[in-house]
SEVO-716391 format. One line per 2 residues: number of its first residue (from 1); for each residue x, y, z of C-alpha. Coordinates in Angstrom, 2 decimals. Layout:
<rs>
NUM	X/Y/Z ~ ... $
</rs>
This chain:
<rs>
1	30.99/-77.67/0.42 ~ 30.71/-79.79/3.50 $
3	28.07/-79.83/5.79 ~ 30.07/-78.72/8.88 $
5	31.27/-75.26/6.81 ~ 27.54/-74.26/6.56 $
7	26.73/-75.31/9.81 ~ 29.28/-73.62/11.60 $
9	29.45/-70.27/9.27 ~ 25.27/-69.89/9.94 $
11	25.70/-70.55/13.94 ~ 28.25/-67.53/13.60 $
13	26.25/-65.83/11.67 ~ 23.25/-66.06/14.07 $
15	25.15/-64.95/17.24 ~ 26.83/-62.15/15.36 $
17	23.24/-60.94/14.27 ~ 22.60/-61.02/18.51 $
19	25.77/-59.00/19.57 ~ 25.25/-56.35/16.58 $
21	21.44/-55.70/17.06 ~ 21.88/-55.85/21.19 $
23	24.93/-52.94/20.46 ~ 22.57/-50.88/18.02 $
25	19.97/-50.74/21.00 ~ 22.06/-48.80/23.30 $
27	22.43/-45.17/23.28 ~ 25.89/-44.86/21.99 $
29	26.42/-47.44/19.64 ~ 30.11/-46.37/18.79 $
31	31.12/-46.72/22.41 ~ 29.31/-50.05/23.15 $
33	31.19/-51.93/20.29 ~ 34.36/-51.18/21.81 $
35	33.33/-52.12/24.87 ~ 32.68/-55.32/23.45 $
37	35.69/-55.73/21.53 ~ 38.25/-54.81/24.66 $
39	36.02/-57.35/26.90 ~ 36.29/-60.03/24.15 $
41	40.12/-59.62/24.39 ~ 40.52/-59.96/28.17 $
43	37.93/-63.32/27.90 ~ 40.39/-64.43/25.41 $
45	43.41/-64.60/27.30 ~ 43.25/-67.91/29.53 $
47	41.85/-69.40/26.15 ~ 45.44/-67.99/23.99 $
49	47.48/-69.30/26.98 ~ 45.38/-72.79/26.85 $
51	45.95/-73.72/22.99 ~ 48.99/-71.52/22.66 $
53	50.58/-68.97/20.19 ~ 49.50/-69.65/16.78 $
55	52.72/-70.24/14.09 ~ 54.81/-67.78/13.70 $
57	54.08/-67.06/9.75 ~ 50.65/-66.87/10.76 $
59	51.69/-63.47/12.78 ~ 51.87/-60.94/9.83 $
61	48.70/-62.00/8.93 ~ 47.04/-61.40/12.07 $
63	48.39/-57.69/12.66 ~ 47.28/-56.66/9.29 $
65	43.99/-58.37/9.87 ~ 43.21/-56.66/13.15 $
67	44.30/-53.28/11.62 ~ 41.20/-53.93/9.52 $
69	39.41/-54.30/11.61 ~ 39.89/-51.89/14.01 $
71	39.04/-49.91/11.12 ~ 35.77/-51.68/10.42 $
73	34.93/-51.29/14.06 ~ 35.44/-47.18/14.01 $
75	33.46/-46.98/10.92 ~ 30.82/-49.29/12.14 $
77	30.45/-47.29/14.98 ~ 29.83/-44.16/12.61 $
79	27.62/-45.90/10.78 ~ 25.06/-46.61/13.95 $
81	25.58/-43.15/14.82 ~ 23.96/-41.88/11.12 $
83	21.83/-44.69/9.92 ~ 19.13/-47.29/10.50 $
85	21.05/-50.39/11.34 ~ 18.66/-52.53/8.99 $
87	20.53/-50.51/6.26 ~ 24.15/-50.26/8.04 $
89	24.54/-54.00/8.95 ~ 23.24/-55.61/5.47 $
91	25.41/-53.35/3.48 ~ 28.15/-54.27/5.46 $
93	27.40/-57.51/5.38 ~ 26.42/-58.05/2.22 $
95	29.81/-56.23/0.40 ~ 31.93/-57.80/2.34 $
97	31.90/-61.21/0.71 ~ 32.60/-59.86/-2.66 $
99	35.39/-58.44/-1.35 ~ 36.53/-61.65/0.38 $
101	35.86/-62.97/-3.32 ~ 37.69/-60.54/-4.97 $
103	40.72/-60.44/-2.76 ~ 41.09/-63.86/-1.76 $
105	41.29/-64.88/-5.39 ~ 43.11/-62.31/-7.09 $
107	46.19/-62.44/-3.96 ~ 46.38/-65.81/-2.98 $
109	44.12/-67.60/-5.99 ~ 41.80/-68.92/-3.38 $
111	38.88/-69.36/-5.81 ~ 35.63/-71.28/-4.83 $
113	34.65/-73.49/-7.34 ~ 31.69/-72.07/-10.23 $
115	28.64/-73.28/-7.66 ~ 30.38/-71.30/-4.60 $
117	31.58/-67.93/-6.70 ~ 27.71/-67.90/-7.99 $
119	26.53/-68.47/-4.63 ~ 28.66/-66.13/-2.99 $
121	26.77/-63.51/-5.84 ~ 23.65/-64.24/-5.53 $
123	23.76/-64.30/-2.10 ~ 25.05/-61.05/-1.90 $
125	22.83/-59.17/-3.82 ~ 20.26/-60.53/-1.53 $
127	21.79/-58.85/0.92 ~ 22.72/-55.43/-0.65 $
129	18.66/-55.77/-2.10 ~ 17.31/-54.66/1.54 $
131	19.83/-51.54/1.45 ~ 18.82/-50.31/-2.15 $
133	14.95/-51.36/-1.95 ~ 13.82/-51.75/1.45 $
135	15.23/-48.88/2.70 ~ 16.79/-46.64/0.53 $
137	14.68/-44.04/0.79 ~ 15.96/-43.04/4.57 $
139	19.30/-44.34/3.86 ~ 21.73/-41.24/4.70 $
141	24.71/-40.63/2.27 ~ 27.45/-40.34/4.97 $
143	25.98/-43.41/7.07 ~ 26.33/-45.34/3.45 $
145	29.89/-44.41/3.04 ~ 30.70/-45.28/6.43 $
147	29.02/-48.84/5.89 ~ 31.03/-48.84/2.65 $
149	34.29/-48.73/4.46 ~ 33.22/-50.69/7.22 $
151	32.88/-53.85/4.41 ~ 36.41/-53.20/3.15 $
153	37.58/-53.43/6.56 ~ 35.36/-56.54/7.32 $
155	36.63/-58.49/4.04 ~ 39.85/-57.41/4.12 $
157	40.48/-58.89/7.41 ~ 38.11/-62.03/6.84 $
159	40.55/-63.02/3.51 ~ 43.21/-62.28/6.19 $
161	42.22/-64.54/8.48 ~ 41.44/-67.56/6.07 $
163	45.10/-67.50/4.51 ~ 46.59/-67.20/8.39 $
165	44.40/-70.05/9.25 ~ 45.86/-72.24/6.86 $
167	49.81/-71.64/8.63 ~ 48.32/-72.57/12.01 $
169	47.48/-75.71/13.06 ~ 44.62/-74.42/16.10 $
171	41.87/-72.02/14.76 ~ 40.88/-71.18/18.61 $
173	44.23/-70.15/19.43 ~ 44.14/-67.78/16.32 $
175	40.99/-66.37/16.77 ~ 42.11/-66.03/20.95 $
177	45.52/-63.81/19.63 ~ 42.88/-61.77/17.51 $
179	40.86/-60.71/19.55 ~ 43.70/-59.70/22.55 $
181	45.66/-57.94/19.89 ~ 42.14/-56.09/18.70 $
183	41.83/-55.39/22.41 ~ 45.07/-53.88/22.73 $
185	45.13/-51.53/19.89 ~ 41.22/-50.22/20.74 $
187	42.01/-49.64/23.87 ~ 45.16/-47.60/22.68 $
189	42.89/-45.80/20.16 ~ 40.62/-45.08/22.79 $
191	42.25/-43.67/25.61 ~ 40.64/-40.37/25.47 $
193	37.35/-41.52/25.63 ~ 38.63/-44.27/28.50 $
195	35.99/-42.57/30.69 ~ 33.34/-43.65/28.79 $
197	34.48/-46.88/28.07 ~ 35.39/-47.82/31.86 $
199	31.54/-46.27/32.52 ~ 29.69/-48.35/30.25 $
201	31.62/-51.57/31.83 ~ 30.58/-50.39/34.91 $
203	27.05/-49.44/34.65 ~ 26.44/-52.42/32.40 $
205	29.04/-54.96/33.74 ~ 26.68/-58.20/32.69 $
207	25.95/-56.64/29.55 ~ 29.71/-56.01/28.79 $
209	30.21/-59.76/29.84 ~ 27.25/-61.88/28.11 $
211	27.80/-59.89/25.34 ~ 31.48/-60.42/24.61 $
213	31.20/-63.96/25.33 ~ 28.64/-64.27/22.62 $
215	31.28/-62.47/19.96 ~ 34.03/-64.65/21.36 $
217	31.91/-67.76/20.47 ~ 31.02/-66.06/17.15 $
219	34.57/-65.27/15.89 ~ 35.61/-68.59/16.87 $
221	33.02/-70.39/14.88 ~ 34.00/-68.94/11.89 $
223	37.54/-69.33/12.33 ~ 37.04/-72.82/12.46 $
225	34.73/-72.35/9.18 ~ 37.61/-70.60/7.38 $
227	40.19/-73.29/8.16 ~ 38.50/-75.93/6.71 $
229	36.07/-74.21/3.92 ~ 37.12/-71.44/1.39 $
231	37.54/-68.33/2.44 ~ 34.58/-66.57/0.16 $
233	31.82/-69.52/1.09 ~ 32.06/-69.35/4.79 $
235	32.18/-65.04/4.95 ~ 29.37/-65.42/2.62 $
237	27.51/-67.95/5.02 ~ 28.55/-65.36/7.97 $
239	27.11/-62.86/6.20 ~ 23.62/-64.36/6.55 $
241	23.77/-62.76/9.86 ~ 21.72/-59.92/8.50 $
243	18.98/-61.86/7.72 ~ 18.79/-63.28/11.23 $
245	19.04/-58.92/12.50 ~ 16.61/-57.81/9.63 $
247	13.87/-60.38/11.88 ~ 15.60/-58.97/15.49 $
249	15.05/-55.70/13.93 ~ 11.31/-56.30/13.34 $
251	10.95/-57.79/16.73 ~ 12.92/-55.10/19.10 $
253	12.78/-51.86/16.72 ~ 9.09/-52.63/15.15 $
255	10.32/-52.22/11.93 ~ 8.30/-53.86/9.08 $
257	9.55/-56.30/6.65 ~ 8.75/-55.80/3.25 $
259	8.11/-58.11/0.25 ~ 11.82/-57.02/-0.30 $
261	12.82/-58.64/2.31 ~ 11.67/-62.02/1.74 $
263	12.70/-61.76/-1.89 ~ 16.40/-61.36/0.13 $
265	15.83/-64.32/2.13 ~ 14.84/-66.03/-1.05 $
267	18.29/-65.15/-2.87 ~ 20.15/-65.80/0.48 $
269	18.81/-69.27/0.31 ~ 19.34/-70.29/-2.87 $
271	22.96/-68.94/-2.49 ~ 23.32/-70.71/0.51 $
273	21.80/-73.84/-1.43 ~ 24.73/-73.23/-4.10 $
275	26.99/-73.22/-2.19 ~ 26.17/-76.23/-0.81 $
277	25.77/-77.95/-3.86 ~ 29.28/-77.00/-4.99 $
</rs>
């Protein structure tokens, strides 16, 4: 794997952690990601119109993709509302790049060589580890589920996203018509609560602004990581954005970290180290 791919996939990775654990802090979760996701959108705009469409076969891709995750986003949401985000966001997180595995091999035979599919495992079960050890004990059922189908919706779009990167020839002016088509349909699936949404943006206008820019950055990164790496490496690099919120956890929720933590660090980086080495 080159350099760049785990360079760029663990600078996304980081800033996602910052934009997830900065939405978990407010007091409506749910509301605050689709703040963030509408904002992203209308940031994205001058940027589609500056490096253009992307290819028209890379279109179907896209408006499956961001059906995905519009669903990821709901359920995310729901998942805030019922559980601890130090066990939401790593089960996310961390079975979503099996799924990415899974999918992007068995549909479009996008296999990472042995180094990167073992990786991609171990690295994963690092992940999943803080959910089922750490803190399984307060983990509530429905807030589990809801993480559950917040992955498929997460990997599902991410092996998207890698095959339409590959019919495009700019990865910014993909990730740009994501995110205004993602705009589009939340705000569509959120007109009812438009009250809220247009309330949030206004009590918190340089929230709703630093915030998105930070995802914009973020899904831009690794769309530029999918393009040139396989599509199961760089999610699985991504994904190492929980281990960067399990430490913003400790810091702005006081919660402790375990010995099970570090052991998921430990499988993380030897993963990552895989990977690398493949």
């Amino acid at each position: 794997m080159a350099t760049s791919v785990l360079v760029i996939a663990l600078a996304s990775a980081f800033l996602h952690a910052m934009w997830n654990a900065a939405a978990r802090a407010t007091p409506d979760p749910a509301i605050t990601l689709r703040v963030i996701v509408i904002v992203a959108g209308i940031w994205m705009i001058p940027v589609l119109f500056w490096f253009g469409l992307p290819a028209r076969e890379a279109w179907p891709y896209i408006l499956v993709g961001c059906c995905f995750n519009m669903m990821a986003v709901f359920a995310m949401g729901r998942a805030y509302r019922t559980t601890d985000f130090a066990i939401a966001y790593p089960l996310t997180r961390g079975l979503s790049p099996i799924i990415v595995l899974l999918g992007a091999g068995v549909f479009f035979s996008d296999w990472p060589n042995l180094f990167g599919t073992f990786g991609v495992l171990v690295l994963s079960s690092g992940l999943i580890l803080l959910v089922l050890v750490a803190h399984g004990q307060r983990a509530d059922r429905s807030g589990l589920l809801w993480a559950g189908l917040a992955a498929i919706g997460v990997g599902t779009n991410i092996m998207l996203d890698s095959q339409g990167l590959k019919l495009t020839p700019e990865p910014i002016g993909y990730a740009a018509a994501g995110s205004v088509l993602n705009a589009i349909i939340i705000s569509v699936l959120s007109f009812r609560e438009r009250a809220k949404l247009i309330g949030f943006i206004r009590q918190r206008p340089l929230f709703s602004a630093g915030w998105t820019i930070v995802s914009n950055i973020s899904y831009g990164l690794i769309a530029i990581a999918l393009a040139i790496g396989p599509a199961a490496v760089a999610a699985a690099l991504r994904e190492t954005s929980m281990l960067f919120a399990t430490f913003i956890a400790a810091l702005l929720y006081k919660e402790q970290i375990k010995p099970a933590h570090w052991l998921a660090v430990g499988l993380a980086v030897a993963g990552a180290m895989l990977m690398r080495a493949g």
